[in-house]
C-alpha beads as a LAMMPS data file, in Angstrom:
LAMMPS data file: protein, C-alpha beads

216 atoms
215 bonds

1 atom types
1 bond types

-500.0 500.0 xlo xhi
-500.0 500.0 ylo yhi
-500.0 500.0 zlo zhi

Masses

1 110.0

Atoms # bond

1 1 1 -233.786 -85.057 254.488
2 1 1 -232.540 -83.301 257.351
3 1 1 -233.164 -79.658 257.457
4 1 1 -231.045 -77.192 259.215
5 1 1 -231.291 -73.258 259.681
6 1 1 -229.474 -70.924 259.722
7 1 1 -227.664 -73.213 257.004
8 1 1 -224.283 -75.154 258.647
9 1 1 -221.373 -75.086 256.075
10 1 1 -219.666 -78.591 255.659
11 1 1 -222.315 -80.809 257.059
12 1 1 -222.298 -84.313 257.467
13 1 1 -224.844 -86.907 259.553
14 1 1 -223.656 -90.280 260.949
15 1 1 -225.141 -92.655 262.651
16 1 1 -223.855 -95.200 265.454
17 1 1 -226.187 -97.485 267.114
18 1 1 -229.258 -95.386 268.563
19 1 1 -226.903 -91.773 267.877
20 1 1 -227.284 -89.590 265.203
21 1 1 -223.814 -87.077 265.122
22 1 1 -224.363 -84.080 262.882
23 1 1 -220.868 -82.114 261.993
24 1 1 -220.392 -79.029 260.341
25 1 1 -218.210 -75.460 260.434
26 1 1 -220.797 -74.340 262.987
27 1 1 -220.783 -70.524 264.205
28 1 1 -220.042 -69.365 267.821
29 1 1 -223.479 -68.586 270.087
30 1 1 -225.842 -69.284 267.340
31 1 1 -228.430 -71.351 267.374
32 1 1 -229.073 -74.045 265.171
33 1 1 -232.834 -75.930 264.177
34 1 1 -232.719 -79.213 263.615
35 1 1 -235.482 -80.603 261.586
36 1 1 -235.654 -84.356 261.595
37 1 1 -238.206 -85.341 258.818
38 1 1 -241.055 -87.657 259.635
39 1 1 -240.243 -90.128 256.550
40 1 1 -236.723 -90.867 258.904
41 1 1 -237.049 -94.498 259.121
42 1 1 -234.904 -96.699 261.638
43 1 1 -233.160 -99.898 260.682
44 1 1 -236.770 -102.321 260.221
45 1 1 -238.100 -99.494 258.547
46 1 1 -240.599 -97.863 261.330
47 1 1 -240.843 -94.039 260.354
48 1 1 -240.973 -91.211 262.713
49 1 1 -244.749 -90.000 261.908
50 1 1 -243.947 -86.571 262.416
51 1 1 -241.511 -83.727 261.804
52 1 1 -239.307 -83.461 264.819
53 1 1 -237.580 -80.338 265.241
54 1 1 -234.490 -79.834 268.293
55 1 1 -232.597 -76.785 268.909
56 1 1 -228.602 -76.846 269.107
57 1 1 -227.279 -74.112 271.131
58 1 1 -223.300 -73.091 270.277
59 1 1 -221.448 -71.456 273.137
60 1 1 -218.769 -68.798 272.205
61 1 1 -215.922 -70.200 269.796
62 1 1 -212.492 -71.367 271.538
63 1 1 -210.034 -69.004 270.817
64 1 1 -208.386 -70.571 267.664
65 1 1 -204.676 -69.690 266.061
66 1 1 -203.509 -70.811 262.626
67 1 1 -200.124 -70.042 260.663
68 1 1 -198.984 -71.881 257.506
69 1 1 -199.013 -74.851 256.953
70 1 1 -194.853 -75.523 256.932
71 1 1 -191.811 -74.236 258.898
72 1 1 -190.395 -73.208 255.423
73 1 1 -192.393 -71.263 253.154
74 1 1 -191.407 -69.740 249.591
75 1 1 -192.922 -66.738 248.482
76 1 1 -194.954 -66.408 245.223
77 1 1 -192.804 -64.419 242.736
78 1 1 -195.086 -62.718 241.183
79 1 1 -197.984 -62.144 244.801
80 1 1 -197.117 -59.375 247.688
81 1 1 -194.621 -59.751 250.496
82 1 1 -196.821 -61.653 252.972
83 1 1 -198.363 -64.564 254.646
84 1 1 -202.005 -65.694 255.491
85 1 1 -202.940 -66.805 259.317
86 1 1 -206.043 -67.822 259.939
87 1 1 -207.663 -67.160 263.565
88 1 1 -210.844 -67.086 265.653
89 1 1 -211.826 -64.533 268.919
90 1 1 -208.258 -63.547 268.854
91 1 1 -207.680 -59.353 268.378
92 1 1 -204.458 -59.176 267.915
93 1 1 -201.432 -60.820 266.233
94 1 1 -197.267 -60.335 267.595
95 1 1 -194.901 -60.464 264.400
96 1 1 -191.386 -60.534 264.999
97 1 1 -189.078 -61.135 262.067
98 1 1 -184.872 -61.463 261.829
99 1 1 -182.975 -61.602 258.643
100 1 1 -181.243 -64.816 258.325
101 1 1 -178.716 -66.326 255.662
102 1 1 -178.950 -69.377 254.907
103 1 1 -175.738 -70.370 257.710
104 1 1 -178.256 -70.132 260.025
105 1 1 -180.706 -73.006 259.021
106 1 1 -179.102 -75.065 261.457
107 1 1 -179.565 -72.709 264.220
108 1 1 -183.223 -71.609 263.133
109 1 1 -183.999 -75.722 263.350
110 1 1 -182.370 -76.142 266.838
111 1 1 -184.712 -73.003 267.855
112 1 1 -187.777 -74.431 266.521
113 1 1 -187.176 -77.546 268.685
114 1 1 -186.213 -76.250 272.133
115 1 1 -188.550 -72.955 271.617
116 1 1 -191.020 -74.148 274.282
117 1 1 -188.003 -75.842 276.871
118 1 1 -185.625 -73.294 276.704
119 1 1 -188.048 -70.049 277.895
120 1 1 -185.029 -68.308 279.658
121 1 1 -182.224 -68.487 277.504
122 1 1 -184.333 -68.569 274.380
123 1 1 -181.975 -66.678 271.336
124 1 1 -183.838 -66.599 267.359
125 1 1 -180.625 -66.481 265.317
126 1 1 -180.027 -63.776 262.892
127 1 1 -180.875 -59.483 262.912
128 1 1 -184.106 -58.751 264.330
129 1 1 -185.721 -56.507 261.772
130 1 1 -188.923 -55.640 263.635
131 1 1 -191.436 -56.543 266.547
132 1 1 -195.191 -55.396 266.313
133 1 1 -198.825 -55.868 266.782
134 1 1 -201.442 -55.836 264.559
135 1 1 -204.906 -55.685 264.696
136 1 1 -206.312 -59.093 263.090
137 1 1 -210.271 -57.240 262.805
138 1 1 -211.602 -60.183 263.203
139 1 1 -215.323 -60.848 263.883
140 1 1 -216.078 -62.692 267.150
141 1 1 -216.863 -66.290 266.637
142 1 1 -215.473 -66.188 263.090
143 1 1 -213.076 -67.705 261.354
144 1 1 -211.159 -64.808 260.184
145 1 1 -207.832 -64.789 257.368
146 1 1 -204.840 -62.485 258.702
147 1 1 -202.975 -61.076 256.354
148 1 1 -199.179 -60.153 257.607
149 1 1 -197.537 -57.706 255.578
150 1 1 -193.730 -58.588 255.027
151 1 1 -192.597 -56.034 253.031
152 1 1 -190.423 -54.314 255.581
153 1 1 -188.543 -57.348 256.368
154 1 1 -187.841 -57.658 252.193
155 1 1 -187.313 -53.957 251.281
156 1 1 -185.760 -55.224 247.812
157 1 1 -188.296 -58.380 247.547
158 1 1 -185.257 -60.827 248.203
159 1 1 -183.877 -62.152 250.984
160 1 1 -184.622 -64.866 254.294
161 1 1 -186.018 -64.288 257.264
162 1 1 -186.999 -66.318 260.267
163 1 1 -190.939 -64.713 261.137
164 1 1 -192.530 -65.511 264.413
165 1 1 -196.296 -64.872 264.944
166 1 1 -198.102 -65.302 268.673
167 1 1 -201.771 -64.203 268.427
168 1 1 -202.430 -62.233 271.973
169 1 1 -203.145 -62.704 274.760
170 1 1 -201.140 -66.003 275.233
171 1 1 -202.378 -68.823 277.663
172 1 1 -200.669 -68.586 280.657
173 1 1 -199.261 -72.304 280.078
174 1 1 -196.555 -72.046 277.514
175 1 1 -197.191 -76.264 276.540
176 1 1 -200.306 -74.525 275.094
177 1 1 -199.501 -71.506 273.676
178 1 1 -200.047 -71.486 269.991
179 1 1 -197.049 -70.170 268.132
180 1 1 -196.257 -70.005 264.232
181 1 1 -192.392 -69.598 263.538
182 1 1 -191.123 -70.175 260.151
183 1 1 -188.516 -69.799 257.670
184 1 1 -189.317 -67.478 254.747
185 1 1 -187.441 -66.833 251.818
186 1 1 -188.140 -64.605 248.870
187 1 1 -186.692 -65.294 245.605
188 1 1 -186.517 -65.326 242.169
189 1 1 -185.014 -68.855 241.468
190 1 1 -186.332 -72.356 242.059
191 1 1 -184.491 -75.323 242.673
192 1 1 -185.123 -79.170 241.812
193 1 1 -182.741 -81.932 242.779
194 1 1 -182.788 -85.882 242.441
195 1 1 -180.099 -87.606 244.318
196 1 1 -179.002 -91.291 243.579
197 1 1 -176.383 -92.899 246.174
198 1 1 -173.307 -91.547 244.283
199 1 1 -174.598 -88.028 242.560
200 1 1 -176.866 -85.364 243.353
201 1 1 -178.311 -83.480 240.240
202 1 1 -179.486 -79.705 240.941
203 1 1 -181.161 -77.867 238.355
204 1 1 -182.125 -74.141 238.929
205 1 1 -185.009 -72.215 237.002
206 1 1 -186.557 -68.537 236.918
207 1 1 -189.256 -68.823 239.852
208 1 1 -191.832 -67.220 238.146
209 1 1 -191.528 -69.193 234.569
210 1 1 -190.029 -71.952 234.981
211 1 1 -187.453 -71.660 232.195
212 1 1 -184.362 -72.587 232.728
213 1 1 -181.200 -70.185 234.296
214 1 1 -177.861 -70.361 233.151
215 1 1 -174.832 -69.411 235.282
216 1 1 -175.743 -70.372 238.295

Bonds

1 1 1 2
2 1 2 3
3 1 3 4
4 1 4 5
5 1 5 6
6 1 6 7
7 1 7 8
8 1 8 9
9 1 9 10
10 1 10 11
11 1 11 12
12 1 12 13
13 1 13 14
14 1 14 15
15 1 15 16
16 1 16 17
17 1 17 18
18 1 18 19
19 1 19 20
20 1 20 21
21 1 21 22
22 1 22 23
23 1 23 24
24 1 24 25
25 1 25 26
26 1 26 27
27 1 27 28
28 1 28 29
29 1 29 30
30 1 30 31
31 1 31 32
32 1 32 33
33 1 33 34
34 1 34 35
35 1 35 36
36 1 36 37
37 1 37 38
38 1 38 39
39 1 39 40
40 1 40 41
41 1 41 42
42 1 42 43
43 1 43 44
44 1 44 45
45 1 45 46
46 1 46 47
47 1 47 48
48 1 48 49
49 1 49 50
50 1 50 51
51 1 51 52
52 1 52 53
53 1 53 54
54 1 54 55
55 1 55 56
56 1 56 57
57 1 57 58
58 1 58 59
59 1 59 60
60 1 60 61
61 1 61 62
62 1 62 63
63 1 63 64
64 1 64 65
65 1 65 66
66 1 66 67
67 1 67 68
68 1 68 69
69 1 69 70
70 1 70 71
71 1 71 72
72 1 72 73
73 1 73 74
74 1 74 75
75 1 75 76
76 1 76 77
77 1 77 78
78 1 78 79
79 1 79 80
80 1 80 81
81 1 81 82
82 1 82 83
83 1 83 84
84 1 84 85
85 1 85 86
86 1 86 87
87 1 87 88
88 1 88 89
89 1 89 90
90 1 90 91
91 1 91 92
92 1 92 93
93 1 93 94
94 1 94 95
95 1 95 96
96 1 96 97
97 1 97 98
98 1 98 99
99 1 99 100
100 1 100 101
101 1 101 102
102 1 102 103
103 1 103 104
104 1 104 105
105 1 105 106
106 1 106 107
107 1 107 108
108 1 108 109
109 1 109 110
110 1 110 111
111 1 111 112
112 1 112 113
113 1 113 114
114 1 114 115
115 1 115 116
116 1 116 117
117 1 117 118
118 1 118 119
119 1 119 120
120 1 120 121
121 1 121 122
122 1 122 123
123 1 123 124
124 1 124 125
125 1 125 126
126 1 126 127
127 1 127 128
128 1 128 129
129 1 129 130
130 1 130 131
131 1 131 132
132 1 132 133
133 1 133 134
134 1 134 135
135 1 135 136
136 1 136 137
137 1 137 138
138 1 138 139
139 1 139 140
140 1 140 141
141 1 141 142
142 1 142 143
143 1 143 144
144 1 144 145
145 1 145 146
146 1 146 147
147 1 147 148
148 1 148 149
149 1 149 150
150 1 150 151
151 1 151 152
152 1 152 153
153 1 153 154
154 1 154 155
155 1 155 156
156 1 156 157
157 1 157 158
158 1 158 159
159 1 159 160
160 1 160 161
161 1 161 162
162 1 162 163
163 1 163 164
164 1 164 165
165 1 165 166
166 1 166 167
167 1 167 168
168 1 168 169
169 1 169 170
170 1 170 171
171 1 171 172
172 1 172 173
173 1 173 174
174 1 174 175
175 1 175 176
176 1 176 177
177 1 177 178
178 1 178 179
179 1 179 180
180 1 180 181
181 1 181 182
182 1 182 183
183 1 183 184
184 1 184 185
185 1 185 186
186 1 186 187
187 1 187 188
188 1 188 189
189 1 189 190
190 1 190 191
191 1 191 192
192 1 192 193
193 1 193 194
194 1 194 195
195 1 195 196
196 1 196 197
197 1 197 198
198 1 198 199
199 1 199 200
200 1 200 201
201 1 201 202
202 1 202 203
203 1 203 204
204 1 204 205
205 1 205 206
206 1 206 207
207 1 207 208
208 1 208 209
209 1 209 210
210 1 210 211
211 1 211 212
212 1 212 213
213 1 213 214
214 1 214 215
215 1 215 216
């Protein structure tokens, strides 16, 4: 059994021919001991003989950037105004939000796509609520969860808004600048549809329950 300290989350061994690739979540400028036990056997069964040990060395952790998952995200009902980012060696996160309605989905999608070709004349649609930093506290060469408080861009929990989050500083080449922007609503009713070639069949439900609404 391989042995490694200081423990590496998430590890896996594989071999290829004459290489043995070890993976795991490993931690920026740490090092790592490898201990290769002497019962390791090749493929006609010859054994090492001996412990071998090897020491990994881990530079610093690339700066790393992380929003959700999807350009449209709807809030839990019942959790707080915000959204999770996830980021590593960065110290700071812009957030720049503008209330949308929902006339503006196909202007939010055309700004999604030309975002990074269209630098100059670059226009998010909708009322920009507010533009800030904030400090992410993040521990160098961690992975480190962001959470971005939303709650002044839904001052009575309900609404849409088109959020756009740049960790800083940004590369100097925008092709690699990472870049979250999103669509997020907050509301109290869900939606299910199932369309056939002639009908489409909406039904609409309390969010939080899942029972049905009426008059809607």
């Amino acid at each position: 059994q391989i042995k490694i300290s200081p423990e590496l989350p998430g590890t896996t061994a594989q071999i290829s021919g004459s290489s043995l690739m070890i993976r795991g979540r490993s931690k920026g400028q740490t090092a790592y001991n490898v201990t290769l036990p002497r019962s390791l056997a090749d493929q006609f069964g010859q054994t090492l003989g001996k412990d071998e040990n090897v020491v990994i060395q881990v530079g610093q952790a690339h700066p790393f950037f992380s929003g959700p998952g999807q350009a449209f995200t709807v809030l839990d009902p019942q959790g707080p105004r915000e959204l999770t980012c996830s980021v590593v060696n960065y110290d700071r996160l812009k957030v720049t939000a503008w209330r949308v309605q929902p006339a503006d989905w196909a202007a939010f999608q055309k700004y999604l796509q030309e975002y990074r070709n269209n630098l100059k004349e670059r226009k998010a649609p909708g009322q920009q609520i507010f533009e800030k930093e904030i400090d992410t506290k993040a521990v160098r060469d961690q992975l480190t969860e962001v959470k971005v408080d939303l709650k002044e861009a839904f001052p009575n929990n309900l609404g849409q808004v088109l959020l756009q989050i740049e960790p800083l500083p940004q590369p100097e080449k925008n092709y690699n600048q990472p870049i979250y922007i999103g669509w997020v609503q907050s509301t109290q009713i869900g939606l299910d549809a199932m369309a056939d070639g002639h009908t489409l069949q909406a039904w609409a439900s309390e969010l939080g329950s899942g029972k049905p609404l009426a008059g809607v």
